[in-house]
Biopython code that builds the backbone (N, CA, C, O; Angstrom):
import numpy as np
from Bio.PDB.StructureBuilder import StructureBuilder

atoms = [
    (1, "UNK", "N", (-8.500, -21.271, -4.645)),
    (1, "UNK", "CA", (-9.591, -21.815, -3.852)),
    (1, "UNK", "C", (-10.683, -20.759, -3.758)),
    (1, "UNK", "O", (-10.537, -19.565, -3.498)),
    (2, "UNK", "N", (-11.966, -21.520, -4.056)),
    (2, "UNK", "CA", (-12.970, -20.130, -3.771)),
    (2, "UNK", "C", (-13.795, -20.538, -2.565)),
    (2, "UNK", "O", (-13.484, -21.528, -1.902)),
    (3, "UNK", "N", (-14.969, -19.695, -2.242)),
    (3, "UNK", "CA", (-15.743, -20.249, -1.271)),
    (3, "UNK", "C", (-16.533, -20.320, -2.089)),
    (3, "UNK", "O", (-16.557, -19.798, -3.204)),
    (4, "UNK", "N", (-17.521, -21.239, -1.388)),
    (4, "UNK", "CA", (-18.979, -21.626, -2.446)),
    (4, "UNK", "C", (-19.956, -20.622, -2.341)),
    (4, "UNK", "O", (-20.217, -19.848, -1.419)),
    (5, "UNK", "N", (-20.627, -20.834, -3.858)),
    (5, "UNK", "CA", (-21.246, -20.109, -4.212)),
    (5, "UNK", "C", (-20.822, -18.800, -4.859)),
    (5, "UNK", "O", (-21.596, -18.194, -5.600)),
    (6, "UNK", "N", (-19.378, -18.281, -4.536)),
    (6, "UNK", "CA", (-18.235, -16.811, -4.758)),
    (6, "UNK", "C", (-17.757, -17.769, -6.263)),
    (6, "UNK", "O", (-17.335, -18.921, -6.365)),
    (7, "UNK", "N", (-18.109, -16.469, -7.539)),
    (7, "UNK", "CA", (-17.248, -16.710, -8.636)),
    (7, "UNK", "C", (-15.883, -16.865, -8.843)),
    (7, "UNK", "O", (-15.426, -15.967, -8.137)),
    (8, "UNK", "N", (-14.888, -17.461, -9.388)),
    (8, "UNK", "CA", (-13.689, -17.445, -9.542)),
    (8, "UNK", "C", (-13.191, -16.114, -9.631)),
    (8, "UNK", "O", (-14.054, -15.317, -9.999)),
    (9, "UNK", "N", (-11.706, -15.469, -9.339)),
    (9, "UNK", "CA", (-11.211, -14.176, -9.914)),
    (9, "UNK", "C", (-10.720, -14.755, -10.728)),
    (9, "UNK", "O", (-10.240, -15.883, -10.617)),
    (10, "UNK", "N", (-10.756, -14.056, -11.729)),
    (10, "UNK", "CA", (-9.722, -14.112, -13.038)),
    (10, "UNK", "C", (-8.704, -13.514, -12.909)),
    (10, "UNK", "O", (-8.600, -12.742, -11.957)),
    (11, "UNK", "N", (-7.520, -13.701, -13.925)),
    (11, "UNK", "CA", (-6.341, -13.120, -14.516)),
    (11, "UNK", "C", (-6.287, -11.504, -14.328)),
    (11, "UNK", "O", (-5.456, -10.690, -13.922)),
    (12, "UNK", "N", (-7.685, -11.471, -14.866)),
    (12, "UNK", "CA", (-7.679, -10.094, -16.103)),
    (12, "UNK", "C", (-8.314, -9.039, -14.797)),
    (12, "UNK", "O", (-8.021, -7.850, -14.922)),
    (13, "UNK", "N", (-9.257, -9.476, -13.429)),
    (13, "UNK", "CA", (-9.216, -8.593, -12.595)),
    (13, "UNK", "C", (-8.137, -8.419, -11.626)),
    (13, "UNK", "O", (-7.980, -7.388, -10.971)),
    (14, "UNK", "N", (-7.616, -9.154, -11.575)),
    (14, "UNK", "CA", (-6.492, -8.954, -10.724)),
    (14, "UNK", "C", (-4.997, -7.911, -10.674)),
    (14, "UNK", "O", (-3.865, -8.250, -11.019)),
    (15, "UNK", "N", (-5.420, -6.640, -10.158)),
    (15, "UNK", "CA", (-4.291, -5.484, -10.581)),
    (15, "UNK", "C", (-3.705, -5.692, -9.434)),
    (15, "UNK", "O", (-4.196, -5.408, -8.342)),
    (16, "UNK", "N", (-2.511, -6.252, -9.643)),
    (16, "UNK", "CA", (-1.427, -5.877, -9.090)),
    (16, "UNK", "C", (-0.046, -5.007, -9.499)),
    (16, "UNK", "O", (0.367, -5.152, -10.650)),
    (17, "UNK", "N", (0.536, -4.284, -8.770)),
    (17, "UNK", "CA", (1.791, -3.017, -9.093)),
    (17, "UNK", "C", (2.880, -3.251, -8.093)),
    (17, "UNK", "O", (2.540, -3.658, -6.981)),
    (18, "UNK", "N", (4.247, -3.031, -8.368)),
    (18, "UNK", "CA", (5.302, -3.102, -7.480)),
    (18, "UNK", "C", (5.224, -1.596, -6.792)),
    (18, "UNK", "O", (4.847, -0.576, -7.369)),
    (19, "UNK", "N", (5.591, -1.685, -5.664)),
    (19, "UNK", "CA", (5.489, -0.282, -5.393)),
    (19, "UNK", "C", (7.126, -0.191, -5.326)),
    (19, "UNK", "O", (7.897, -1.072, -4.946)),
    (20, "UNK", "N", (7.362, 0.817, -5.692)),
    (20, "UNK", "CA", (9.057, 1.141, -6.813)),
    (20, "UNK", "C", (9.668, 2.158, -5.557)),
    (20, "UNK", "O", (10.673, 2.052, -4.855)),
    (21, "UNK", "N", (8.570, 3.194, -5.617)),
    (21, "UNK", "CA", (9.558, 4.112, -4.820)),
    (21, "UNK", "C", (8.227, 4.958, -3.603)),
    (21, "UNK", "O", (7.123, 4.639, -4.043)),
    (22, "UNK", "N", (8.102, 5.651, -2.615)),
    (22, "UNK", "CA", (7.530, 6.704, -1.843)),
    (22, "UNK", "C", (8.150, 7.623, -1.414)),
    (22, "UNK", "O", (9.344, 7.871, -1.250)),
    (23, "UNK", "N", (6.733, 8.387, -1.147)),
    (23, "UNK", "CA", (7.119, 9.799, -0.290)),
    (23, "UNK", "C", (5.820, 10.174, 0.491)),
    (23, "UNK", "O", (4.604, 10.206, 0.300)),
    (24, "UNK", "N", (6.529, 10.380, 1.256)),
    (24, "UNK", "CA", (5.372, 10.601, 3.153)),
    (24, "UNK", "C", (5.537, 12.193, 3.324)),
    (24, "UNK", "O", (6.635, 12.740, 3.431)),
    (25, "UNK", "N", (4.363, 12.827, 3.336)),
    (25, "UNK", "CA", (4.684, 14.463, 3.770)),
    (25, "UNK", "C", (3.282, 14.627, 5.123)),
    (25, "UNK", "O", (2.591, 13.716, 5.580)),
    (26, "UNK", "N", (3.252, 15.870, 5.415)),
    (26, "UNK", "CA", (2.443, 16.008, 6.397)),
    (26, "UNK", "C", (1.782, 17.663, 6.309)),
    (26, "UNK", "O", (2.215, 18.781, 6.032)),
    (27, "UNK", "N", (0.822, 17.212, 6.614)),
    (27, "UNK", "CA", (-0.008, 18.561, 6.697)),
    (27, "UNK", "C", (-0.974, 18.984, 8.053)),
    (27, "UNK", "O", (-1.846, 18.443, 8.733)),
    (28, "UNK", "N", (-0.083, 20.620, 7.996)),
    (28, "UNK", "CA", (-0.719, 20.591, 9.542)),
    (28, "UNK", "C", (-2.533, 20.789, 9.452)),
    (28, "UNK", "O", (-3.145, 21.272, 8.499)),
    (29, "UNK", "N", (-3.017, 20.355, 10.512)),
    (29, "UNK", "CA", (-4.203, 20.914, 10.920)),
    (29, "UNK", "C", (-4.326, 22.237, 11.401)),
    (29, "UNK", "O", (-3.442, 23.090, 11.328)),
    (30, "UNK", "N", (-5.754, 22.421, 12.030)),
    (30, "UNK", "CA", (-5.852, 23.456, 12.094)),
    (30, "UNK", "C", (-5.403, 24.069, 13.307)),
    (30, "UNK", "O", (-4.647, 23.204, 13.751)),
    (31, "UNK", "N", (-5.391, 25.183, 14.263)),
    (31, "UNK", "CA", (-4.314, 25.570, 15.341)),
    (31, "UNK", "C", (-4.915, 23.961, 16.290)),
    (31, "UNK", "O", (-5.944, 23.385, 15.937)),
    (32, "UNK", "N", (-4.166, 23.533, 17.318)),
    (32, "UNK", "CA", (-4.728, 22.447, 18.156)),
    (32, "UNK", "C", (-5.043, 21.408, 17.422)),
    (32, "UNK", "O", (-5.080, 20.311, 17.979)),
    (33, "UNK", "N", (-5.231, 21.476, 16.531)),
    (33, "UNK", "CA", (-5.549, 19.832, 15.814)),
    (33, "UNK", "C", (-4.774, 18.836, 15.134)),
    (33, "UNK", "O", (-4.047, 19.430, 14.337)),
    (34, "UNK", "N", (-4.602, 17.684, 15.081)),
    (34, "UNK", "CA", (-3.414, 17.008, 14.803)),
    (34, "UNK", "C", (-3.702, 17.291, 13.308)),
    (34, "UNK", "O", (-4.730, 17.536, 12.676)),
    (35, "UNK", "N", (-1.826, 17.107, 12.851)),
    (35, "UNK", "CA", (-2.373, 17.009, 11.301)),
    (35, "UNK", "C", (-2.673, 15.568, 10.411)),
    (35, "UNK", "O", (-2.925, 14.472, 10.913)),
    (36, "UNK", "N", (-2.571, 15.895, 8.899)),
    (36, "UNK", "CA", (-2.365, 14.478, 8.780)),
    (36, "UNK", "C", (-1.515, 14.148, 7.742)),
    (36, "UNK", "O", (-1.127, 14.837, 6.798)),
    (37, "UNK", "N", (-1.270, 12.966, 8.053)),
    (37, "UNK", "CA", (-0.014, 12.472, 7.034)),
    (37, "UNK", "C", (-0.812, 11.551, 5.818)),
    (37, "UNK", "O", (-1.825, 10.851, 5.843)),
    (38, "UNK", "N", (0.338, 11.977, 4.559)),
    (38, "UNK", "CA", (0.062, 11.580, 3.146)),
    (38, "UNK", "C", (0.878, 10.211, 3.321)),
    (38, "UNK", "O", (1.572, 9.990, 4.314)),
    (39, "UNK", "N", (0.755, 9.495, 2.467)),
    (39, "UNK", "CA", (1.825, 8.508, 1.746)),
    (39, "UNK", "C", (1.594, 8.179, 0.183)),
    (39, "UNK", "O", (0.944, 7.171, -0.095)),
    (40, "UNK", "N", (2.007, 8.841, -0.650)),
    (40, "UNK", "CA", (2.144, 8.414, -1.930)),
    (40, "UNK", "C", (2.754, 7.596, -2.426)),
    (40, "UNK", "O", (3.932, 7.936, -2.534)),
    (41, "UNK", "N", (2.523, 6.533, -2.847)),
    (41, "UNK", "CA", (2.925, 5.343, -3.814)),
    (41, "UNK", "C", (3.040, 5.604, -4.838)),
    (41, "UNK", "O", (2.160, 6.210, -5.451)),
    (42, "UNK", "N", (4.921, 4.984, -5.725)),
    (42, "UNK", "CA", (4.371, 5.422, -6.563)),
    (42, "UNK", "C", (5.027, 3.718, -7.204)),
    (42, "UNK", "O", (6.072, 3.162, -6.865)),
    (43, "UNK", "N", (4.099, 3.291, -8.087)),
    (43, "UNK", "CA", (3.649, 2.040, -8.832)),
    (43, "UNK", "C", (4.310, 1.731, -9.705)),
    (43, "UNK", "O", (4.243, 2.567, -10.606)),
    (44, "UNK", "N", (5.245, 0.546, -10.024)),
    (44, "UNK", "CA", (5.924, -0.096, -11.414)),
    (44, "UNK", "C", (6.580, 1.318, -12.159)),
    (44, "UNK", "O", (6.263, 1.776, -13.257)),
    (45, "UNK", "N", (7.563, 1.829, -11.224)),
    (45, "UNK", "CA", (8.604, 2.865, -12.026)),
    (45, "UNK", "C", (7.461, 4.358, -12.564)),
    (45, "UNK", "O", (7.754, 5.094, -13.506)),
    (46, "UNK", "N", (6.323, 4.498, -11.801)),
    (46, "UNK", "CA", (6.088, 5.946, -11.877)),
    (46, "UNK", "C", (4.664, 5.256, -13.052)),
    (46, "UNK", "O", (4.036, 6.247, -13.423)),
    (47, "UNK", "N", (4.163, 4.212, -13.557)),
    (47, "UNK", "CA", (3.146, 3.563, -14.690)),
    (47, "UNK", "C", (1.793, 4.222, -13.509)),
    (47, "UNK", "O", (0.958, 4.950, -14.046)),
    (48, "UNK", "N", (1.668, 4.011, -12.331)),
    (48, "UNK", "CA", (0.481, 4.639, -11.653)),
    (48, "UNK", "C", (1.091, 4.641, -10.036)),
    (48, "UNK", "O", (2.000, 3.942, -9.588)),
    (49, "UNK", "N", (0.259, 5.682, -9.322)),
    (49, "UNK", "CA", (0.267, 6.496, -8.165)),
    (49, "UNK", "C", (-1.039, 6.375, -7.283)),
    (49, "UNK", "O", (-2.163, 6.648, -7.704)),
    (50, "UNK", "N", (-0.801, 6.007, -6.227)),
    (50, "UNK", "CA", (-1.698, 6.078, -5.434)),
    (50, "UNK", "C", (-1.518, 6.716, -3.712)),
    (50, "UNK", "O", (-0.541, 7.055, -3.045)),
    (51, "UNK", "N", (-2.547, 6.676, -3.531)),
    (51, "UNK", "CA", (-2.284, 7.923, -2.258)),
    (51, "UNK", "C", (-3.135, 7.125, -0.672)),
    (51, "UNK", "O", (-4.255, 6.622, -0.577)),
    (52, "UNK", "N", (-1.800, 7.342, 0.615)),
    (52, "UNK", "CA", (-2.746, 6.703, 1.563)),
    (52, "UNK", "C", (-2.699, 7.436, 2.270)),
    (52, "UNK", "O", (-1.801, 8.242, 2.029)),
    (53, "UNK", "N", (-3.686, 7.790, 3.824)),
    (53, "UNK", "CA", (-3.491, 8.184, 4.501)),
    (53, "UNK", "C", (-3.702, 7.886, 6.425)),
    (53, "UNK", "O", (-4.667, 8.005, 7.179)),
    (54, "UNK", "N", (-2.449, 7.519, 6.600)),
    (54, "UNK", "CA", (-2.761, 6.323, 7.406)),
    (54, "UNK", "C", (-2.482, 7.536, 8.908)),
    (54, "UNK", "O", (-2.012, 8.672, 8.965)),
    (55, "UNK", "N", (-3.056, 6.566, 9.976)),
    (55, "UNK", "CA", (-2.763, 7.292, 11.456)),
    (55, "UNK", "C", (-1.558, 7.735, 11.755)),
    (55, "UNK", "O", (-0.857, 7.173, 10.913)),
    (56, "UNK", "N", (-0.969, 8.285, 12.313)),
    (56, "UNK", "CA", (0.237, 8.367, 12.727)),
    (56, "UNK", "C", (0.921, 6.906, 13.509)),
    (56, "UNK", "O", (2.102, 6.574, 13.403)),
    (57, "UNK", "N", (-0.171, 6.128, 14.329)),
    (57, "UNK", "CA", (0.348, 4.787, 14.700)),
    (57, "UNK", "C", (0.438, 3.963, 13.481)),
    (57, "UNK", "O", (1.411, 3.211, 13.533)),
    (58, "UNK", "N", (-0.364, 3.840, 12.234)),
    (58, "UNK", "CA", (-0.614, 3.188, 11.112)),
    (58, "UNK", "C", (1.370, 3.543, 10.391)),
    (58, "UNK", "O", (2.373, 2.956, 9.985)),
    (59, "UNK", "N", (1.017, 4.407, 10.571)),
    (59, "UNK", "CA", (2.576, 5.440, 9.473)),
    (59, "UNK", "C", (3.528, 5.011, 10.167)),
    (59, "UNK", "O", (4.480, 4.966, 9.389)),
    (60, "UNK", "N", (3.967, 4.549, 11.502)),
    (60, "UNK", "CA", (5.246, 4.484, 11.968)),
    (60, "UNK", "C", (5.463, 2.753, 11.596)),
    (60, "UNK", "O", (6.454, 2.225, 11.092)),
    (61, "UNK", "N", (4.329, 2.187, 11.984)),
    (61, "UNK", "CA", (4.498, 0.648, 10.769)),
    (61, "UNK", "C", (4.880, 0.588, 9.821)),
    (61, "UNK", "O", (6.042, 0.257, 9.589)),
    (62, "UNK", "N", (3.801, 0.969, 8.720)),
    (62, "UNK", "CA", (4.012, 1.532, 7.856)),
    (62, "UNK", "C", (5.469, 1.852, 7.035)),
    (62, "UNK", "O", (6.049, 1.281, 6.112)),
    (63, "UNK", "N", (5.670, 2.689, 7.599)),
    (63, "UNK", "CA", (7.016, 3.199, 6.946)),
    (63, "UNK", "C", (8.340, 2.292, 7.297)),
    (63, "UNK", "O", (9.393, 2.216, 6.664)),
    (64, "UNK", "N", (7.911, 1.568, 8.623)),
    (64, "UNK", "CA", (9.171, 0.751, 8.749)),
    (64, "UNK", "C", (8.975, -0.639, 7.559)),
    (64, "UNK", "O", (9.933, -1.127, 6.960)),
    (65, "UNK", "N", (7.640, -1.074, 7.413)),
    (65, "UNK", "CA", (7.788, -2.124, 6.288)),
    (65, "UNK", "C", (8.184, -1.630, 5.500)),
    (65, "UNK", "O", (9.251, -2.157, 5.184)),
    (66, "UNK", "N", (7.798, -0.352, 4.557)),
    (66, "UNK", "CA", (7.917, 0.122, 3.734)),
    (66, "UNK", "C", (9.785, -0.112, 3.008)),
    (66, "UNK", "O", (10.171, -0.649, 1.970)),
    (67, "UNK", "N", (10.581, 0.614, 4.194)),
    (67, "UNK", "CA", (11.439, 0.920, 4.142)),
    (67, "UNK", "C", (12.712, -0.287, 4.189)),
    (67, "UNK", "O", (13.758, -0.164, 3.552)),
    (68, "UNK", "N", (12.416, -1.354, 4.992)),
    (68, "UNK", "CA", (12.827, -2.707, 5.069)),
    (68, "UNK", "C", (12.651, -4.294, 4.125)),
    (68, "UNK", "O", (13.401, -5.164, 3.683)),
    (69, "UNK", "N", (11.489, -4.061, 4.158)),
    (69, "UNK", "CA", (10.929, -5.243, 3.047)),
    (69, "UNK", "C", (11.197, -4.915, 1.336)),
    (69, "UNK", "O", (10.718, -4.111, 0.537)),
    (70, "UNK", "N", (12.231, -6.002, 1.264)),
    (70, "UNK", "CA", (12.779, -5.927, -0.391)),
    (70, "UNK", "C", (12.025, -5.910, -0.941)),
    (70, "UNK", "O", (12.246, -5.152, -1.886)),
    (71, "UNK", "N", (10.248, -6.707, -1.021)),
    (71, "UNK", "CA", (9.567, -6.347, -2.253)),
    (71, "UNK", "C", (8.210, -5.823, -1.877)),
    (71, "UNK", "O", (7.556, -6.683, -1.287)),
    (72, "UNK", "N", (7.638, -4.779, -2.020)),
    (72, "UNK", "CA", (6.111, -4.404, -1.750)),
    (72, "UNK", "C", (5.185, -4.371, -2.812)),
    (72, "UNK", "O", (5.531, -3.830, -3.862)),
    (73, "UNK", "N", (4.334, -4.746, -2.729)),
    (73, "UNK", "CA", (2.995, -4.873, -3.720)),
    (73, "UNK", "C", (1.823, -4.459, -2.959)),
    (73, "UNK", "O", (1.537, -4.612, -1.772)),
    (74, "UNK", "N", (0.849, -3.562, -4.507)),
    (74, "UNK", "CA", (-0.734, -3.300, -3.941)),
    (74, "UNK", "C", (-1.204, -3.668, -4.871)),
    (74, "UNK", "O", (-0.885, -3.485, -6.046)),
    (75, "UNK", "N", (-2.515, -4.572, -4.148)),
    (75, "UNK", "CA", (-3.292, -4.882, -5.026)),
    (75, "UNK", "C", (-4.340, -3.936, -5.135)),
    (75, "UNK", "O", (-4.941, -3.594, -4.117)),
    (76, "UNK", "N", (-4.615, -3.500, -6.172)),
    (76, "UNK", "CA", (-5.228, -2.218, -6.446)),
    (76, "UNK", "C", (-6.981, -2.290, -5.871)),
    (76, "UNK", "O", (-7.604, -1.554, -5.105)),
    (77, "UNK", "N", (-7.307, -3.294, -6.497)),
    (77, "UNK", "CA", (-8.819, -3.846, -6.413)),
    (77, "UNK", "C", (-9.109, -3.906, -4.742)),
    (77, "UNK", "O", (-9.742, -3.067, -4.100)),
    (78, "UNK", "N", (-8.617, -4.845, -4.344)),
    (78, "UNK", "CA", (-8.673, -4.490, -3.197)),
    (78, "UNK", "C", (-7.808, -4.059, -1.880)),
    (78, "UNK", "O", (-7.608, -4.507, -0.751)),
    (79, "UNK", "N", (-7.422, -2.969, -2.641)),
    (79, "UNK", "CA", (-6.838, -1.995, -1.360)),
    (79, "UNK", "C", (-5.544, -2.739, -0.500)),
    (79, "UNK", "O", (-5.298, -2.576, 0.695)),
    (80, "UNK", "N", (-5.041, -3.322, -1.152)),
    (80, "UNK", "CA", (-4.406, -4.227, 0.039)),
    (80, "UNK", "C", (-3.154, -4.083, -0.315)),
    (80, "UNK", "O", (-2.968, -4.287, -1.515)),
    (81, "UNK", "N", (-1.927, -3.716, 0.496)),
    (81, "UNK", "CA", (-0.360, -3.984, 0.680)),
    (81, "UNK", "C", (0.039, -5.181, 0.799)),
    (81, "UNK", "O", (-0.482, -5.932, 1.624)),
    (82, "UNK", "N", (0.843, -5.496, 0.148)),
    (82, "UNK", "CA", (1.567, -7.198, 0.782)),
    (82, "UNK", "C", (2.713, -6.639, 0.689)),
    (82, "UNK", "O", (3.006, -5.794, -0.156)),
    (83, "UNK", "N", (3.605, -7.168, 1.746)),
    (83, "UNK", "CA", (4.764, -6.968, 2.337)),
    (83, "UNK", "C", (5.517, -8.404, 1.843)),
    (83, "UNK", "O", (5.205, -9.563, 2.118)),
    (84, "UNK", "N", (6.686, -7.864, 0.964)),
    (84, "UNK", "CA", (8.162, -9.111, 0.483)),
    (84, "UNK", "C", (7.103, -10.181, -0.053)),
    (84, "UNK", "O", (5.884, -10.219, 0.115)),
    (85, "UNK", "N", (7.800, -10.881, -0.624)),
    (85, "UNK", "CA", (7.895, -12.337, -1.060)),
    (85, "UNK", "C", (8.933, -13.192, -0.100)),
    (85, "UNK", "O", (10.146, -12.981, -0.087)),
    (86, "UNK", "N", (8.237, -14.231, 0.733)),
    (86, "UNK", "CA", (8.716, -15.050, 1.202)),
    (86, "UNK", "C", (9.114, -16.551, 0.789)),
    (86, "UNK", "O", (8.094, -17.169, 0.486)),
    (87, "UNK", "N", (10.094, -17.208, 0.699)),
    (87, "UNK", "CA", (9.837, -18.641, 1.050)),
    (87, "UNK", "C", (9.652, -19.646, 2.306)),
    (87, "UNK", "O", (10.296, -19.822, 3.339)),
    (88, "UNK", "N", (8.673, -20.133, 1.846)),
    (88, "UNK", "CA", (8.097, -20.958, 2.672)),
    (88, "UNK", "C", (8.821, -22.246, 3.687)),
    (88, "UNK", "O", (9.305, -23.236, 3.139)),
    (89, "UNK", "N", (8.823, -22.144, 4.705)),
    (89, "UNK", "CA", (10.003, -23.292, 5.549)),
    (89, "UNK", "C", (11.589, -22.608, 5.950)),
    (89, "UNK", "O", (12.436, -23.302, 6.513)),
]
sb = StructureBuilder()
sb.init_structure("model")
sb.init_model(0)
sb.init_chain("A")
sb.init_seg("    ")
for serial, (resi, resn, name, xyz) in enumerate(atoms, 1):
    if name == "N":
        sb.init_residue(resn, " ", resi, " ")
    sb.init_atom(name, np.array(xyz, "f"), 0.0, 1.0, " ", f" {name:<3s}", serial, name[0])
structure = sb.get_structure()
């Protein structure tokens, strides 16, 4: 479904990747300052890597989908996580 006037997406823009495996590290700030946390993705068995860096409230979500949901996907284009494949009903 598009909205009017918005071109169709095609096939061929649409990147999507399984995200296979992660790793979350942290880096301190400076004395008094919070640090911040990484999350590296890494994409369809190690084929591409991408890097997030979410709040510490963002990361404790985060990592629990991460860690629970049998299937994760990013769509590369636009930035976006989807959490499992569901069926519907």
């Amino acid at each position: 479904m598009e909205a009017s006037g918005e071109h169709p997406v095609t096939q061929e823009q649409v990147r999507v990747r399984q995200v296979t495996h992660f790793q979350t590290s942290w880096t301190e700030g400076q004395a008094g300052a919070p640090g911040t946390f990484t999350v590296q993705l890494i994409l369809d068995q190690g084929a591409e890597e991408y890097v997030v860096r979410p709040t510490a409230d963002d990361l404790d979500v985060l990592y629990g989908l991460l860690r629970h949901e049998e299937a994760v996907y990013l769509d590369m284009n636009r930035k976006v996580l989807i959490f499992g494949n569901h069926a519907v009903g």
